[in-house]
C-alpha positions as CSV (number, residue, x, y, z in Angstrom):
1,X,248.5,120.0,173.1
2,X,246.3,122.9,172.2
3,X,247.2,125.5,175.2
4,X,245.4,128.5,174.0
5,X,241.7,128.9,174.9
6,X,239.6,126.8,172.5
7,X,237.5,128.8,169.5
8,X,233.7,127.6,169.2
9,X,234.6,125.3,166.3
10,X,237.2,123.7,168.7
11,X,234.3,122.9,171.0
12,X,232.5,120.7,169.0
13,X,234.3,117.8,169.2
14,X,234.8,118.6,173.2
15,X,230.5,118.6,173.2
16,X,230.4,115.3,171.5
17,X,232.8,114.0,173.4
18,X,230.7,114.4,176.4
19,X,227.4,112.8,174.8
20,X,229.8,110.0,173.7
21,X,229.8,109.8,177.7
22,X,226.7,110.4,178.7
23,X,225.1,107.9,175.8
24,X,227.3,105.1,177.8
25,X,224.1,105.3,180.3
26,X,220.9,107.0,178.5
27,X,221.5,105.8,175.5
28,X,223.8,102.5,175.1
29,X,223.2,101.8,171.5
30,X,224.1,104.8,170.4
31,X,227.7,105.3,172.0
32,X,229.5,103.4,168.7
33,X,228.7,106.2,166.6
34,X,228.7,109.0,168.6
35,X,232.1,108.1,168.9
36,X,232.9,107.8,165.5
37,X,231.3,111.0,164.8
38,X,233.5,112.3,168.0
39,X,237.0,110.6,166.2
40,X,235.9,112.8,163.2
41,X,235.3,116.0,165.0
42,X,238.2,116.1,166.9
43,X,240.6,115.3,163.6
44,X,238.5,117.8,161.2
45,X,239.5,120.3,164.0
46,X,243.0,119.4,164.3
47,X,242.4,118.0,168.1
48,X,243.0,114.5,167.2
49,X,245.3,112.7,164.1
50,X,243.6,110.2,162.2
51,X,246.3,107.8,161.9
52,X,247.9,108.1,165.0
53,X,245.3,108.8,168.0
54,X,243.0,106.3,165.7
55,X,245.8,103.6,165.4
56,X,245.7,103.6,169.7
57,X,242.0,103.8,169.9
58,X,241.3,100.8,167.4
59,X,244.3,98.8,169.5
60,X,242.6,99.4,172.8
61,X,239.0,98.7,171.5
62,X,240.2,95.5,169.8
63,X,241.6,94.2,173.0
64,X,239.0,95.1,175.7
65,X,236.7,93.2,173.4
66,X,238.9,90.3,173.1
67,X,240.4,90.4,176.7
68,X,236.5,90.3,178.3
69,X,234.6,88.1,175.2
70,X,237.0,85.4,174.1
71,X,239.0,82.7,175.7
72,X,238.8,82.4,179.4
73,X,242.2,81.5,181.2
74,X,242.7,77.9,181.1
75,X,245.5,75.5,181.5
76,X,245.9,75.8,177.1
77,X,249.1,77.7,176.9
78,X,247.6,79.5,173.9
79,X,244.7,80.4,174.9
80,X,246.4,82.3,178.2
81,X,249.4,83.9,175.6
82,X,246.4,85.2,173.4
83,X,244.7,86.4,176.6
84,X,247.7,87.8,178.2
85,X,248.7,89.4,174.9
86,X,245.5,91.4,175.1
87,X,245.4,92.1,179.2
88,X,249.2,94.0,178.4
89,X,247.8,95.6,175.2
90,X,245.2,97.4,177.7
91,X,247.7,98.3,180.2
92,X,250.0,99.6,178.2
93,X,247.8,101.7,176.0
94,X,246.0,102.4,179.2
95,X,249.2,103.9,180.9
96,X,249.9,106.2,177.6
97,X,246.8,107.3,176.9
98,X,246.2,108.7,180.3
99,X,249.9,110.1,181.2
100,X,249.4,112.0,177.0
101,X,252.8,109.9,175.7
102,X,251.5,108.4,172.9
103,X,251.1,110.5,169.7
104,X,247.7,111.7,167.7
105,X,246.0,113.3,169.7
106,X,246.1,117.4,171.1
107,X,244.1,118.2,174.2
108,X,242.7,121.6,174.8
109,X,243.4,123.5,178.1
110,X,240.7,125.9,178.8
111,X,241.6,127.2,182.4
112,X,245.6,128.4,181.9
113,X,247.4,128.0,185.7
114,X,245.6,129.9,188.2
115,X,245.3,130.3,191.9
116,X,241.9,129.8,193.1
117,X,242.8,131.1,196.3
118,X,246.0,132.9,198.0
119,X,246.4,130.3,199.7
120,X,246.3,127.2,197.1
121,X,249.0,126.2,194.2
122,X,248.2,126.8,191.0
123,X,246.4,124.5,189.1
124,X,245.4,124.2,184.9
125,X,242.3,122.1,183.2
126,X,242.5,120.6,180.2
127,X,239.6,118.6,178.2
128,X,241.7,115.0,177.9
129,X,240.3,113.5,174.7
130,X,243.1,110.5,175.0
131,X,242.5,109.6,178.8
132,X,238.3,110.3,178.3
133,X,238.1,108.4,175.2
134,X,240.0,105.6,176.5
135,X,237.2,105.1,179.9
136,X,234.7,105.4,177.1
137,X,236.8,101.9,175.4
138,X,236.6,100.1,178.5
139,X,233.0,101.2,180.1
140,X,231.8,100.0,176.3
141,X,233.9,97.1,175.1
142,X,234.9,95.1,178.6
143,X,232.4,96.2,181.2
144,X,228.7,96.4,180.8
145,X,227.0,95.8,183.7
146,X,226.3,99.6,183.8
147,X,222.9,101.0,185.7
148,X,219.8,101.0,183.8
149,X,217.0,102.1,186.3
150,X,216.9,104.6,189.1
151,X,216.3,101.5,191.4
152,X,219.8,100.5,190.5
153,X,220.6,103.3,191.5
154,X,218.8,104.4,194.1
155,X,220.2,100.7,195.8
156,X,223.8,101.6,194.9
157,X,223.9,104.8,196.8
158,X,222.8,103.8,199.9
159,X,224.9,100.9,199.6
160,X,227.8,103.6,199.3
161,X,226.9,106.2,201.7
162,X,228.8,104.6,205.0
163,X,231.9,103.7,203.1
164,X,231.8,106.9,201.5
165,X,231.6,109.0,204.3
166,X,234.5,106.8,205.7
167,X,236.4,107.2,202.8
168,X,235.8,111.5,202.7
169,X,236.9,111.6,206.5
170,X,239.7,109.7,205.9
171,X,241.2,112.1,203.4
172,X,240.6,114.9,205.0
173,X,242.3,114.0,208.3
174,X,245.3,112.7,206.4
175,X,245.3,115.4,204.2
176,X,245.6,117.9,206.8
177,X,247.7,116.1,209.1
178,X,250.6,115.6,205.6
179,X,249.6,119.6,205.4
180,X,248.8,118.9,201.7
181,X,245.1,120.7,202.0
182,X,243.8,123.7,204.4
183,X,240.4,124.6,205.0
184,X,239.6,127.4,202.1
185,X,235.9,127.7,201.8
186,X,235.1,129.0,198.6
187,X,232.3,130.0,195.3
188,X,233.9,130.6,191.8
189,X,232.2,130.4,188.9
190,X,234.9,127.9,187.4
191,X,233.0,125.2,189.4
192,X,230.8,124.0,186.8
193,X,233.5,123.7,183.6
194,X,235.6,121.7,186.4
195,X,232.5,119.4,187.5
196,X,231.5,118.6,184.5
197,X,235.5,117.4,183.0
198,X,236.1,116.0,186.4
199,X,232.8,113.9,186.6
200,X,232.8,112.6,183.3
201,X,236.5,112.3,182.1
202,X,238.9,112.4,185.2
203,X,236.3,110.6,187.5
204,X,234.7,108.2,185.1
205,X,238.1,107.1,183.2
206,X,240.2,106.7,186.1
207,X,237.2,104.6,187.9
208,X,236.9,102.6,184.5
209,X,240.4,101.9,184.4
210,X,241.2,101.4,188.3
211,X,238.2,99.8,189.6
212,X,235.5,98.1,186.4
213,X,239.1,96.8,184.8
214,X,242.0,95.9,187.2
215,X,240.1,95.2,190.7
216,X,237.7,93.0,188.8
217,X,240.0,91.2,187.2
218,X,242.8,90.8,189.9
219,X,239.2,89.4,191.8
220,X,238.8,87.3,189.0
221,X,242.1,85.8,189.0
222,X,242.1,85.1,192.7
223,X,238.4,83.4,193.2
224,X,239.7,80.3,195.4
225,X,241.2,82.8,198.1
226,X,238.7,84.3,200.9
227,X,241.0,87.2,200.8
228,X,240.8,87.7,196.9
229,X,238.7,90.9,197.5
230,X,241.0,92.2,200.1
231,X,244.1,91.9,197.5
232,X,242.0,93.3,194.6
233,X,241.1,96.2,196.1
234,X,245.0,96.8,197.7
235,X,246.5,96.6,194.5
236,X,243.7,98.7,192.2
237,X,244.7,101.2,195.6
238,X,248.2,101.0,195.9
239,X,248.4,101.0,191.9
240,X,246.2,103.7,191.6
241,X,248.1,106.0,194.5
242,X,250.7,105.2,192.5
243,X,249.1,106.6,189.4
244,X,249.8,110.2,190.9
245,X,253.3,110.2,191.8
246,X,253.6,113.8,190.2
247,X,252.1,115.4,192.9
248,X,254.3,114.2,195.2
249,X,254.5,111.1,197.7
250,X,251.8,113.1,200.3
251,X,249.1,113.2,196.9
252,X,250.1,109.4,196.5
253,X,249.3,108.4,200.0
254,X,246.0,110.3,200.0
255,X,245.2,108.8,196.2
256,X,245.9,105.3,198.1
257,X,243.8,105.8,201.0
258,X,241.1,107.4,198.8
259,X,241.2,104.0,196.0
260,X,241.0,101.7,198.6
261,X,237.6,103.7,199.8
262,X,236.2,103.9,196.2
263,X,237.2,100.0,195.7
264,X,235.2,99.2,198.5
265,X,232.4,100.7,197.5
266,X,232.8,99.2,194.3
267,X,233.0,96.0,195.5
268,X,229.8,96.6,198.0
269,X,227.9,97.7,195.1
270,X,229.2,96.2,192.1
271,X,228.5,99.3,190.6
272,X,231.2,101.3,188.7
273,X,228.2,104.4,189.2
274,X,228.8,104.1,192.5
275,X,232.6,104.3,192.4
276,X,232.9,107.2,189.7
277,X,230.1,109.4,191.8
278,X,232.0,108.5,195.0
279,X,235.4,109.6,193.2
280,X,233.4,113.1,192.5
281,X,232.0,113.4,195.9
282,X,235.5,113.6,197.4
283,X,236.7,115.9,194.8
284,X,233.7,118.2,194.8
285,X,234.8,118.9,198.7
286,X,238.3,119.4,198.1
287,X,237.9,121.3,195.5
288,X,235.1,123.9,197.7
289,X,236.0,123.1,200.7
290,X,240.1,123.1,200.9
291,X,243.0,124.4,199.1
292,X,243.0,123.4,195.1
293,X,244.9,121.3,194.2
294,X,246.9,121.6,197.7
295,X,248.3,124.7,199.5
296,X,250.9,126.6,199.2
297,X,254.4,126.5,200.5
């Protein structure tokens, strides 16, 4: 990883990155070689190796494509090994990519560990180009039912608003009653570098992974049960608290009780939109609202 801060030719890559993102929405035909021209970037600039980072990214685009376009499970026993040869190639690469274990690829940190308050625990950023690129893979390759219009839209947030202000008052109150966040008001300037990484590489990959991949397919794989929603939406939850057992087992409880909020609201709206702005929302408050990332001893 690249821990120094990041020249202007090291942003490059970084700035195609995030129209490799954006183009998922505004403009879908164009994503495939913005993200080429991102892979090249990144490895003229030393942030990414060729052989290595594009070895993974080939492996996980070959099987979201096969996993969600080619042989449904069925009773043919090679038909379900080639499926669930492909379903544990995504979930393996998945897991490395987004914990930075497998080789090729050098993130940048641009914000080095720093208090954003006296009364917070330090916290760093980094861009992710591993964990980013892979919710690019599977927003592309094995879920499209992405938003086109702003009716879409427009229907899926106010589908989302009760169950995300359930969701945001949930957190809170269990937050402060684990003493993991404090009320800390507060402006800086950092806001905006941290929006825009969180929204469209912490927010949108986790969401892609989480929610569009697992709870739709745990769904799928448990349509004769009433309570197949109920079970898809526990396990993305519990999998995903799970997800950030670094920060200790009060951050996994709150990252449990916050999935099963944004997989309801994914499975209100059928929207991953929905799910990644909702994932934001929360955030955004903590992060302005409370002690980032929690407080201090």
């Amino acid at each position: 990883m690249i821990g120094t801060s990041p020249s202007a030719t090291q942003m490059v890559a970084p700035i195609l990155l995030t129209l490799t993102v954006l183009s998922l929405w505004v403009a879908p035909r164009a994503w495939q070689t913005l993200l080429v021209i991102t892979f090249v970037a990144g490895c003229a600039s030393g942030q990414l190796t060729w052989w290595a980072a594009g070895l993974s990214l080939i492996l996980l685009a070959d099987a979201c494509y096969g996993y969600s376009n080619n042989l449904p499970w069925t009773s043919d026993w090679s038909a379900r090994l080639a499926k669930g040869a492909w379903l544990a190639n995504i979930v393996i690469l998945s897991i490395g990519l987004a914990t930075h274990v497998l080789p090729g690829f050098h993130n940048i940190q641009v914000l080095p560990p720093t208090r954003l308050t006296p009364r917070s625990i330090p916290y760093d950023q980094w861009i992710n180009f591993d964990k980013t690129l892979a919710g690019v893979l599977f927003l592309g390759f094995a879920y499209r039912k992405r938003i086109e219009t702003a009716a879409q839209l427009k229907t899926a947030l106010s589908r989302s608003a009760v169950p995300l202000v359930v969701t945001l008052a949930s957190v809170i109150v269990l937050g402060g009653a684990l003493g993991y966040i404090r009320w800390d008001p507060k402006w800086t300037s950092q806001f905006w570098l941290w929006a825009a990484i969180n929204l469209l590489s912490t927010c949108m990959s986790e969401e892609a992974f989480f929610r569009a991949f697992l709870q739709t397919e745990i769904e799928r794989l448990t349509p004769k049960r009433q309570s197949g929603a109920i079970i898809a939406i526990t396990c993305s939850a519990v999998l995903f608290g799970l997800a950030h057992i670094a920060g200790g087992w009060r951050y996994v409880a709150l990252a449990t009780v916050a999935g099963a909020g944004y997989g309801a609201i994914f499975y209100r709206t059928r929207t991953i939109e929905a799910s990644i702005l909702a994932h934001f929302t929360v955030n955004t408050v903590h992060f302005l609202l409370f002690t980032y990332p929690a407080a201090a001893p």
